[in-house]
N, C-alpha and C positions, 0 to 999 in steps of 0.2 A: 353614373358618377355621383357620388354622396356630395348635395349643399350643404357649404360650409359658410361660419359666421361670416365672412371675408363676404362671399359671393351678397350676402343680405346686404352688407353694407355697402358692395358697388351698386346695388340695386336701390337704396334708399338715401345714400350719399349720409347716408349716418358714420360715422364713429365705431370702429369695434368692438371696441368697451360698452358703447350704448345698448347695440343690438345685442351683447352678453350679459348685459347688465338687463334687461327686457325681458331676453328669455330664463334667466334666472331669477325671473320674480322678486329684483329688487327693486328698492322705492327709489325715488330721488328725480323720478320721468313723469314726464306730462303725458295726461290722458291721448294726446292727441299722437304723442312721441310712439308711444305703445302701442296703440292702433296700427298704425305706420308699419311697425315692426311686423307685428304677428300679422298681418293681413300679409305683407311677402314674404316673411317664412311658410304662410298657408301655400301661396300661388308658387314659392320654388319647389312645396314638396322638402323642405326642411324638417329632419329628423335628429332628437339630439343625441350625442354620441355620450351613451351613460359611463364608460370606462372612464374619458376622459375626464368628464365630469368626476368622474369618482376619483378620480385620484386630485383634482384640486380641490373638492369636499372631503375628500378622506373617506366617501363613504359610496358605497356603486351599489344601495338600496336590492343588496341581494344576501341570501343566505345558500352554503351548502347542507346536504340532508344525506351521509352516507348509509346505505342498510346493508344488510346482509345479501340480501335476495330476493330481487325484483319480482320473481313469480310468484312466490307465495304472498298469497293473499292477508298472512298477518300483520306484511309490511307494508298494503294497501291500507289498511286503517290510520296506522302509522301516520304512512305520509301525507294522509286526507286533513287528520285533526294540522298537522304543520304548516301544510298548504292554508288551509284556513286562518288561522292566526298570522302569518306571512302577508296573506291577502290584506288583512285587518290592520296592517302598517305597512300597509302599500310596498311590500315586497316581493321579490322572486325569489322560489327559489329549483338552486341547482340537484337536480337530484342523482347519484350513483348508485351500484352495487356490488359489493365487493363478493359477490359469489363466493364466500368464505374463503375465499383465498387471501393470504398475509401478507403477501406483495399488492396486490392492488388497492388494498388497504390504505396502506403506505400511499401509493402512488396518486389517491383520489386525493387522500388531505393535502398533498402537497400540489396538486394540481389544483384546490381549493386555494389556496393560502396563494398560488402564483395570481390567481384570478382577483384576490384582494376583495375576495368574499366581506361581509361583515359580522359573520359568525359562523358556526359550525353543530351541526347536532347528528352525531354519530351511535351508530348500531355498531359497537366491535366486536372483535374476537376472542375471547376472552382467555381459551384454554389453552396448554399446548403452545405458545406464541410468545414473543416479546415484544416490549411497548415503549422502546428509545423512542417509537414516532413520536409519540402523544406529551411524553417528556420535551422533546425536541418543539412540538407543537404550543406547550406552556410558555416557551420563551419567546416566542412569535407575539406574543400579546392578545391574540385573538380570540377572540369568546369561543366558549364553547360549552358545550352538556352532552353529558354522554349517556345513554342507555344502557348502565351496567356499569358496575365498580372495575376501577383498576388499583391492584393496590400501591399505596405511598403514592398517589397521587391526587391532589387535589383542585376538586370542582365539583360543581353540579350535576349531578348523578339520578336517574333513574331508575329503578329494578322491579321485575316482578317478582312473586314470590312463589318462584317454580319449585321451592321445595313443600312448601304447604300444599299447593297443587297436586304435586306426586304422593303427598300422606292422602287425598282426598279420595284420588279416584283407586289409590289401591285398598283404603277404607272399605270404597262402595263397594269395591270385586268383592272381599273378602265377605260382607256383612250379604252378598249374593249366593253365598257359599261356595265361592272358588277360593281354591288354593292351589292349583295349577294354573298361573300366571306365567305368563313369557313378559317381555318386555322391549322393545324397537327402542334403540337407543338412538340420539341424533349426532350431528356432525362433533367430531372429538374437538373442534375449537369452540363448542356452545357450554358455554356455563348453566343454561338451563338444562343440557339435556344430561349434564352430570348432575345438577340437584333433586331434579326429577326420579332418576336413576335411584340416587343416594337415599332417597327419600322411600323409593320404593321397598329398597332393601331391608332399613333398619321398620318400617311398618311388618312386613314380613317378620322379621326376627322377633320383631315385639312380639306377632301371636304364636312363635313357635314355630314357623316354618321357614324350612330352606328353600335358598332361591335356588331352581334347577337350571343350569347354567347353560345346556343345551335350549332351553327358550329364550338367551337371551343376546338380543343380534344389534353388532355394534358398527356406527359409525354411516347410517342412513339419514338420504336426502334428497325428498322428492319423491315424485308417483312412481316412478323406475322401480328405486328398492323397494317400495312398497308393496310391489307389486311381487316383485323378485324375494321378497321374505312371503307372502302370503302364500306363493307357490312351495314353498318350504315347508313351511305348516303345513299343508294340504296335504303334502306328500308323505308326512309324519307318520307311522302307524299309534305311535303314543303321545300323541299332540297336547298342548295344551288348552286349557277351558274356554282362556280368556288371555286376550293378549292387549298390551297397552301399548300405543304407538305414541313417540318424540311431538308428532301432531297431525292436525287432521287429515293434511296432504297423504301423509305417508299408512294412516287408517285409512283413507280413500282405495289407494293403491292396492294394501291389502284386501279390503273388503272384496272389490273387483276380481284381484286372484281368489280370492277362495269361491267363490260365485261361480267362475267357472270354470274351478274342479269339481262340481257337484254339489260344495258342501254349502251349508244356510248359514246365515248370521242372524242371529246367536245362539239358533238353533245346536249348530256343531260344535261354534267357536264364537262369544263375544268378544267384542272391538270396541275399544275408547281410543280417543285421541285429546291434541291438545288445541287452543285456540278459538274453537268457536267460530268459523270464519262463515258460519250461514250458509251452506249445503244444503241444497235442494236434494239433494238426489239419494240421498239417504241417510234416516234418522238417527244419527251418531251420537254416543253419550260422549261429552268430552268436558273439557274444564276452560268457563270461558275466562277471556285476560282482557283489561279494559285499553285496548289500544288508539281505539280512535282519541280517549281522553288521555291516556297516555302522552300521545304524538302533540297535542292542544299545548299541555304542562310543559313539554318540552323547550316548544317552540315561547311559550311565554315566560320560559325563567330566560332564554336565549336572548330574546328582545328587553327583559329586564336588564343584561349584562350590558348590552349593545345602548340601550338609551341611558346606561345610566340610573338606572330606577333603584337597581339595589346596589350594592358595592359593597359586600361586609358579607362574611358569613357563608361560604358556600354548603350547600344544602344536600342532601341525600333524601328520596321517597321511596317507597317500598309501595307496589301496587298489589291490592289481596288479587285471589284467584276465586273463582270459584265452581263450581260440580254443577254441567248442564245435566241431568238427566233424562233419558231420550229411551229407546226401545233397543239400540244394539250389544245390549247384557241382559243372558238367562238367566232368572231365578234359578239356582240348582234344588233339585227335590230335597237333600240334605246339608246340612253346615258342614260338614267335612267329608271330604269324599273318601273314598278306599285308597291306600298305599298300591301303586303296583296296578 
């Protein structure tokens, strides 16, 4: 049974004001009064109840942290740099995933905002989807920042710059002399994995070539399809060089399929992916994204809105990308290969 202010005070024959006024660290009590206090709140095993508290502070010293998807490891960094900065103003916070699905989406932030969170820093869905929540979510008053632009809406925004990214590493295929590229496309609600895309294509056209459209596989997420496109490839009699995956997860996946239908990386077929998430298990060229600093910026424009620090001026970052190179892209013998 939870001790309550009530019970301290039959125990100390104090005042209930006194004993709240004690444990909420205000002045106006004798050394000897507060001694009193906290020494039987020690001996009942008194715990303060932070809701309550938060709703007559207005504030329950917690933040929610929606992502996309708890397993991949790019939203481990994410929530490290958050967690840190949270800690660092003595917060909690709540963490979700909306498993790219547009309902739970919905359902996290509002199950935030029942919670009377004191801010919010969200991973949305960008493509494909509507966004009355996050509208609906403005008039709540509640801070917030979001990883990733919504348009005609205004606040503190984050983004990386998955289009540069996707000119980089299709740069590097090219300048390895492939031009038979595939491309693994990621979930149709990611805004990265269409700039990515987009990015790929118009690099391609720039040097004169067409994207061959049987390499390229839409709407993967996760080692599964990774797996289940590599087997694909493998089974190709006219496969392509080099294939670029949405990210590393889904390069893992592949790699693994192709491995064991016989064939070598990148002996048969080079493999890039995105992220950077520090794989041991094999040498991936990929493009890394600064997320743990990412996840840090977030949480400290959040705490700026939440204490008050800034008030003026909501903000927009753009985070560069940049081209790990690693061993899993063949040099090809020639810059251009044969048609056919």
């Amino acid at each position: 049974m939870n001790v309550t202010i009530a019970d301290i005070a039959k125990a100390t024959g104090l005042a209930k004001s006194t004993i709240s006024g004690v444990l909420n660290q205000k002045s106006g009590f004798s050394e000897k009064t507060r001694q009193k206090v906290l020494k039987a709140a020690e001996q009942l095993g008194y715990v303060p109840n932070e809701i309550a508290r938060g709703l007559s502070s207005r504030s329950t010293g917690s933040i929610g942290l929606i992502i996309k998807d708890i397993t991949n490891p790019f939203y481990n960094h994410i929530t490290k740099g958050v967690q840190e900065i949270a800690g660092e103003h003595g917060y909690t916070v709540f963490l979700c995933s909306s498993g790219e699905d547009h309902q739970a989406e919905i359902d996290h932030i509002q199950a935030m905002v029942r919670k009377r969170v004191d801010g919010l820093i969200i991973a949305p869905l960008l493509e494909e989807v509507t966004f009355d929540h996050f509208f609906e979510l403005k008039k709540t008053n509640v801070p917030f920042v979001l990883l990733g632009k919504i348009p005609g809406l205004s606040c503190d925004t984050y983004e990386f710059d998955d289009y540069d990214g996707g000119r980089q590493v299709t740069e590097h295929l090219l300048s390895m002399g492939h031009t038979r590229i595939g491309f693994v496309r990621g979930p149709k609600t990611s805004k990265a994995a269409k700039m990515r895309y987009a990015a790929f294509v118009d690099t391609m056209k720039g040097q004169g070539i067409e994207v061959d459209e049987r390499f390229v596989f839409h709407d993967a997420n996760g080692i599964t399809d990774g797996m289940d496109i590599g087997h694909r490839i493998a089974e190709m009699t006219d496969r392509p060089s080099a294939i670029i995956c949405f990210d590393d997860v889904i390069a893992i996946g592949a790699v693994k399929a192709l491995l064991e239908a016989g064939l070598q990386v990148p002996e048969d077929v080079s493999v890039v992916g995105f992220d950077d998430i520090e794989l041991t298990t094999f040498p991936l060229t990929t493009v890394s994204i600064p997320t743990y600093e990412a996840g840090k910026a977030l949480a400290w424009t959040l705490f700026d809105r939440i204490f008050g620090r800034r008030v003026s001026g909501f903000q927009h970052i753009m985070f560069e990308q940049k081209l790990i190179v690693r061993s899993s892209v063949r040099r090809l013998h020639h810059l251009k290969e044969t048609e056919g």
